[in-house]
matplotlib code that plots the C-alpha trace (Angstrom):
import matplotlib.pyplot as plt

x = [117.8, 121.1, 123.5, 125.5, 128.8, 131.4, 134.5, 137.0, 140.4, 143.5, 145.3, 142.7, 142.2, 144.0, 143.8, 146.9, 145.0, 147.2, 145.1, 141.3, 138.6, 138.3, 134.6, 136.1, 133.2, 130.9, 129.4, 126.1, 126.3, 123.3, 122.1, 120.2, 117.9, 114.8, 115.2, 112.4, 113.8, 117.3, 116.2, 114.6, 117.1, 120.4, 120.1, 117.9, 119.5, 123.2, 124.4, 127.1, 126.8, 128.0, 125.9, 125.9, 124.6, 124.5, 127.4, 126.8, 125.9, 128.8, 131.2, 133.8, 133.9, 135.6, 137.2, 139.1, 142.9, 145.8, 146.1, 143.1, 143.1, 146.9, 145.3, 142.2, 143.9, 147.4, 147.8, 145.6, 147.4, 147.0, 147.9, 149.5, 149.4, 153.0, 152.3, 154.8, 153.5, 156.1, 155.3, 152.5, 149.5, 147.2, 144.9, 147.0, 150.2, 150.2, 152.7, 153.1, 151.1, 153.1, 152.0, 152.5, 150.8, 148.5, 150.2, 153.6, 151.5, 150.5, 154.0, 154.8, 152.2, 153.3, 156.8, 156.8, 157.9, 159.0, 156.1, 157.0, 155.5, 152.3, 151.1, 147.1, 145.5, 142.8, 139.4, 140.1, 136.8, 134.7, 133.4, 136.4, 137.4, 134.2, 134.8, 138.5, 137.1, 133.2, 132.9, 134.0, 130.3, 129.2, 130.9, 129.4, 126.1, 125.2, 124.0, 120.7, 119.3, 119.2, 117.4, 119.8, 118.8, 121.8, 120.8, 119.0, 117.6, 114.7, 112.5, 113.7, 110.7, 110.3, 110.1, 106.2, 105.1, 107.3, 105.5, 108.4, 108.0, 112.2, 113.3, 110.7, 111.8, 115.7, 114.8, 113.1, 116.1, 118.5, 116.0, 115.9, 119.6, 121.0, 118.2, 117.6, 116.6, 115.1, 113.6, 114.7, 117.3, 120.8, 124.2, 126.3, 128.8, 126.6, 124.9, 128.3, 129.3, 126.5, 126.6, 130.9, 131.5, 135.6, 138.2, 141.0, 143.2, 146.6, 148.9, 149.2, 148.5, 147.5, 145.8, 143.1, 143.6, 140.4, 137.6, 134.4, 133.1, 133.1, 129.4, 128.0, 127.3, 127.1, 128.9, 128.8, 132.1, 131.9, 135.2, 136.1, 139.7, 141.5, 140.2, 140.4, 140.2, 138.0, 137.5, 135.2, 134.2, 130.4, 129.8, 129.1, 133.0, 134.5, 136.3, 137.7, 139.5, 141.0, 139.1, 140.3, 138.2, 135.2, 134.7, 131.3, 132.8, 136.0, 136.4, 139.9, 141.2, 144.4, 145.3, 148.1, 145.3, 148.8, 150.9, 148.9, 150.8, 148.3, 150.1, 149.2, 145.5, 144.7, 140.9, 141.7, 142.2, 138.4, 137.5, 135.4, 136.4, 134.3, 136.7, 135.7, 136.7, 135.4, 136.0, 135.9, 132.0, 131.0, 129.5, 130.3, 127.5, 129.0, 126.4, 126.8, 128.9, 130.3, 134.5, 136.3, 139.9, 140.5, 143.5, 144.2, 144.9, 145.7, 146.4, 142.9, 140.3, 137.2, 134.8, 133.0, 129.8, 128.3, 124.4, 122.7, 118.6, 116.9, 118.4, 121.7, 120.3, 119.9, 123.9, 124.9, 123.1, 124.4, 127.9, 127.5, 128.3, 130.9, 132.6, 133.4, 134.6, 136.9, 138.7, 140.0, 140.9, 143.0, 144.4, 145.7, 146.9, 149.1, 147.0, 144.9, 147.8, 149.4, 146.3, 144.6, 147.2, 145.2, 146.3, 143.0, 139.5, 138.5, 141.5, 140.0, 137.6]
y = [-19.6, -18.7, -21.7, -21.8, -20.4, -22.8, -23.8, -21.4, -23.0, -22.6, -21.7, -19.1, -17.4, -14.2, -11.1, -8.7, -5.1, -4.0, -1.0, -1.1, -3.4, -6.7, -8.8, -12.3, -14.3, -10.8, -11.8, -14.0, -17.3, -18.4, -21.9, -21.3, -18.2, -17.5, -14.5, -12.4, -12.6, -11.9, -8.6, -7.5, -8.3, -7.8, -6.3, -3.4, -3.4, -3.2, -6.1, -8.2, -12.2, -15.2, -17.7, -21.4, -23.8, -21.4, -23.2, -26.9, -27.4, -25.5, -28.1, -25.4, -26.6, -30.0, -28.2, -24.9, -25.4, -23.3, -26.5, -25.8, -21.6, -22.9, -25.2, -22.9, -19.6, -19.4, -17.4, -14.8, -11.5, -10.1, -7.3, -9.6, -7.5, -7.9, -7.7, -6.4, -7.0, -6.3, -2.4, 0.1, -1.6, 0.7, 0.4, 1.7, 1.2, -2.7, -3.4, -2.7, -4.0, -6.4, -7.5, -10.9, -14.3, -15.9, -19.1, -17.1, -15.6, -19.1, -19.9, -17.6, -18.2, -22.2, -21.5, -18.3, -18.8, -15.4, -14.1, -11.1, -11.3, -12.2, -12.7, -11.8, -11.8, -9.0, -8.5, -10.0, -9.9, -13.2, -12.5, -12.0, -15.4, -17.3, -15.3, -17.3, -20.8, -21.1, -24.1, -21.7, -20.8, -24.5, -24.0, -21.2, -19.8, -16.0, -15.9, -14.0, -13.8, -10.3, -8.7, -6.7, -4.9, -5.1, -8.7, -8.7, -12.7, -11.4, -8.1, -4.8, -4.2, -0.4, -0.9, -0.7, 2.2, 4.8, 8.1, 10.8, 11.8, 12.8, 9.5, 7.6, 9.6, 8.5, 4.8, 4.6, 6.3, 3.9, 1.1, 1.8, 2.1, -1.1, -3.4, -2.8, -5.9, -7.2, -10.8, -11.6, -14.9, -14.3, -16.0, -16.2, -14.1, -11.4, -11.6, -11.7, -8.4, -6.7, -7.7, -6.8, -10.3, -10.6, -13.3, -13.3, -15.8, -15.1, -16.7, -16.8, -13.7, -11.7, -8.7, -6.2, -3.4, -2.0, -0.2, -0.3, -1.0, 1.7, 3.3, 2.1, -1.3, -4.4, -8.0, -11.1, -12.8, -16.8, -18.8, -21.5, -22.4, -21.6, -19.5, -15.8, -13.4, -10.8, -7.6, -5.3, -1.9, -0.4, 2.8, 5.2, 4.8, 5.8, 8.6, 6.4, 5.3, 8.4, 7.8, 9.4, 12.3, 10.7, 8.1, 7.4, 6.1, 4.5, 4.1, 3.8, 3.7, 5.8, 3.8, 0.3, -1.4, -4.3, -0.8, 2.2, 6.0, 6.8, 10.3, 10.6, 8.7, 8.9, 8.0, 4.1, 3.8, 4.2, 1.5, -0.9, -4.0, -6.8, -10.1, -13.9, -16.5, -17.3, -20.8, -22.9, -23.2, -20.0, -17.0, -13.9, -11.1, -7.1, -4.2, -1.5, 1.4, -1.4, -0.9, -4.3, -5.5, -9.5, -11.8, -15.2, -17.7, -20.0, -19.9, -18.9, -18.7, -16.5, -15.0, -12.0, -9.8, -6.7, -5.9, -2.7, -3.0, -1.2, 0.0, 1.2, 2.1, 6.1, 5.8, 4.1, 6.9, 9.9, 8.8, 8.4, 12.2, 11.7, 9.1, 11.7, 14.2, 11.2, 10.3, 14.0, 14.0, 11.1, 12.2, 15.6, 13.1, 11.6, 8.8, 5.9, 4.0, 6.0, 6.2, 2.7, 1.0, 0.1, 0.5, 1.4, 1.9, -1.8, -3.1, -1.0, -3.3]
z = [20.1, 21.6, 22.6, 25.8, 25.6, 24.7, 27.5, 26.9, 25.2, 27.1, 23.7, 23.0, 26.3, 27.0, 25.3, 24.2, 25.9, 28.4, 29.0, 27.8, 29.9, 27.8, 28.5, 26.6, 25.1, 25.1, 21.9, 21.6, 20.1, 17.9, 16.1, 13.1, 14.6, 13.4, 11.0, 12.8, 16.0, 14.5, 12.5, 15.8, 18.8, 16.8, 13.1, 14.6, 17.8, 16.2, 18.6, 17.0, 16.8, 16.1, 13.9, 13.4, 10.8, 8.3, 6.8, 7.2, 3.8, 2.2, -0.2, 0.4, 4.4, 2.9, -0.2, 0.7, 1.3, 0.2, -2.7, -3.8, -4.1, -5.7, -8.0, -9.5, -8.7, -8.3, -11.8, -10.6, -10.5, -7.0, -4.7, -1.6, 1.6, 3.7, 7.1, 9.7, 13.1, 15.1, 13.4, 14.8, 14.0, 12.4, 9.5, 6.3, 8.3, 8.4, 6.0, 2.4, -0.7, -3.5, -7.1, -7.5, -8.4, -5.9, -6.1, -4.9, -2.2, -1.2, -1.6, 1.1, 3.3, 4.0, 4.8, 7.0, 10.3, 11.4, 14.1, 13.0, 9.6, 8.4, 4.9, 3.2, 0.8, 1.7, 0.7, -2.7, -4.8, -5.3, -8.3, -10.4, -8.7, -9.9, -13.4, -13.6, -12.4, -12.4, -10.0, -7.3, -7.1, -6.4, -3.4, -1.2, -0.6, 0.4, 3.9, 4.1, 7.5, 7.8, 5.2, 2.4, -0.3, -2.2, -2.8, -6.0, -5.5, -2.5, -3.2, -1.1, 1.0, 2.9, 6.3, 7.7, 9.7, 8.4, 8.5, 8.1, 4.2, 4.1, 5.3, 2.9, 0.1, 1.5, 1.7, -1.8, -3.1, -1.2, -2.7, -6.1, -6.1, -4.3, -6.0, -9.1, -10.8, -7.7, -7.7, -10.7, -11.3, -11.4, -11.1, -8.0, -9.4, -10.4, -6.8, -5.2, -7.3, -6.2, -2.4, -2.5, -1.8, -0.7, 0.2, 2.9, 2.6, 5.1, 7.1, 10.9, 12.4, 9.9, 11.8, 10.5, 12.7, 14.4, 11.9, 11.3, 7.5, 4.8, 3.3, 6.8, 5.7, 8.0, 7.0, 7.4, 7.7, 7.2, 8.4, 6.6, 7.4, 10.9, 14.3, 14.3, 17.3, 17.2, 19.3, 19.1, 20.2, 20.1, 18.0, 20.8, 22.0, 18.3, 20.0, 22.2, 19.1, 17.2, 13.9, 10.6, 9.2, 7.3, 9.7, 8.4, 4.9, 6.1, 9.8, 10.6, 14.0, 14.4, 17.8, 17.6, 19.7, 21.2, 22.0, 22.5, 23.3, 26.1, 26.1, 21.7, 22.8, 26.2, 26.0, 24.9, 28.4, 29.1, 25.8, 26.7, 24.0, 23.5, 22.9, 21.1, 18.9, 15.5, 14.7, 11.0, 10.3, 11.9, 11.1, 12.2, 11.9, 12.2, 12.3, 10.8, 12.3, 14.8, 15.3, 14.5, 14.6, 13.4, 14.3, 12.5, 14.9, 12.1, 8.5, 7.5, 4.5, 5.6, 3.5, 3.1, 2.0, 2.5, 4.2, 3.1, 4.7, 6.2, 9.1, 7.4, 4.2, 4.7, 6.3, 3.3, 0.4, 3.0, 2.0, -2.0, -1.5, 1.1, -0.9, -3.4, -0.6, 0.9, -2.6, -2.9, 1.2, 0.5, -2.7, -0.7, 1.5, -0.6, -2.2, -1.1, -0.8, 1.5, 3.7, 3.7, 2.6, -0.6, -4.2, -5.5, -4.3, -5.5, -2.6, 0.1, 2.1]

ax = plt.figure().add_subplot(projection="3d")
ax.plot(x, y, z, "-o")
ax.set_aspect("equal")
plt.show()
């Protein structure tokens, strides 16, 4: 069922686009949807959401804090993202990247006052955090509403009524792949591995400039701690946005959404962006191929997995071999570093 929309909040409303059309509170708001109806209307659909009660049960609603990532993972060695915001905002160009402990990071994150800086921890692997402190997995579950065959708890099941022999073979490929071991028990770290399962954990105003997810997957992302903004921009405007060759693997936007150079971009103009809120118990749902930019209104703790199914599963074998054709682009570019921002491939999210 989809929920009324909520009374907007006088310190969320606004929006920083001087020149694109902005419809705030564009996406739909859901309560515990039946999984049929959601498959149908938004995972086949590609319509973005935002999903509640998913997370009601979650100990890490009344356990996640900056003192406790401190206290269970503040000798993890990580690569900290330093954000300058008052820079052109574009994904690779957000900052610079810093080894250092997570507890230094945290460190950091508490006493920054400068609105000019933001501080993240991006996309930093679950699994290798449940590996260093076990009771992490006591703490989340995997959201599985729309079906994803990367998941290796549920059986991958071809879609019915699929009559073209090439995309069969495709899907069985993509199938045997992503879900290998299907049905059988497994820990939450091994499912969160397999699904890419990532943490953010950042200051206020950390930004993640506007993209849409590498390999065509879709996400989930479940907010824990904080609001974040989000904006959004369908996939039939991408050129609207000035995406990086090999789009399909990592979409990156080449326009600084806050300050764009209408003479360097001139179609942003014409963007039609698609504004809400995401607040602490929520879930937010992106399809695949979907452009994205996030904003943390707050200090913030979100996280994050991957969906491979059956609508995105031929996008996502396509670029196995695209992949491949990407790392030596970006290595003639100078590194992934210097492209993404990311130090290695396991950064880039």
């Amino acid at each position: 069922m989809t929920i009324s929309q909520t009374e907007q909040d006088a310190a969320v409303a606004g929006t920083i686009f001087p020149e694109a059309t902005v419809k705030i509170d564009a996406i739909d708001r859901l309560h515990n949807p039946d999984p049929e109806m959601f498959k149908r209307e938004y995972v086949y659909k590609r319509k973005p959401a935002i999903i509640t009660g998913l997370m009601d049960e979650w100990p890490a609603m009344e356990r996640w804090s900056l003192d406790y990532f401190r206290e269970h993972f503040g000798d993890l060695d990580i690569h900290a993202n330093l954000q300058r915001l008052d820079k052109e905002l574009i994904l690779g160009n957000v900052g610079g990247f810093r080894g250092m402990k997570l507890s230094a990071l945290l460190d950091e994150i508490e006493k920054n006052t400068d609105e000019g800086k933001a501080y993240y921890l991006r996309a930093y692997p679950v699994h290798r955090m449940v590996e260093h402190y076990p009771g992490l997995e006591e703490d989340y579950d995997l959201p599985d509403l729309a079906p994803n065959w990367a998941d290796i708890r549920f059986k991958a099941k071809l879609p019915a009524g699929t009559v073209n022999p090439a995309k069969l073979f495709g899907l069985y490929l993509a199938k045997l792949f992503l879900n290998r071991g299907s049905g059988k028990g497994a820990s939450r770290s091994t499912v969160s591995s397999r699904v890419a399962s990532v943490m953010f954990v950042g200051s206020k105003g950390t930004v993640t400039p506007f993209h849409s997810d590498g390999m065509q997957t879709a996400a989930y992302l479940s907010q824990v701690v904080g609001r974040k903004r989000c904006y959004f921009v369908s996939p039939d405007q991408h050129a609207k946005l000035y995406p990086r060759p090999f789009r399909r693997q990592f979409g990156m936007a080449q326009v600084d959404y806050r300050r764009p150079d209408l003479t360097r971009h001139p179609r942003f103009k014409d963007v039609v962006v698609e504004e809400t809120v995401l607040h602490p118990g929520e879930t937010l749902y992106v399809p695949s191929g979907y452009w994205h930019a996030i904003e943390a209104m707050d200090t913030s703790i979100s996280y994050s997995h991957q969906i491979v199914g059956e609508d995105n599963a031929l996008g996502w074998l396509t670029c196995i071999p695209e992949r491949y054709l990407a790392q030596m682009y970006f290595k003639s570019q100078g590194g992934l570093r210097n492209v993404t921002g990311a130090k290695d491939w396991d950064d880039w999210a």
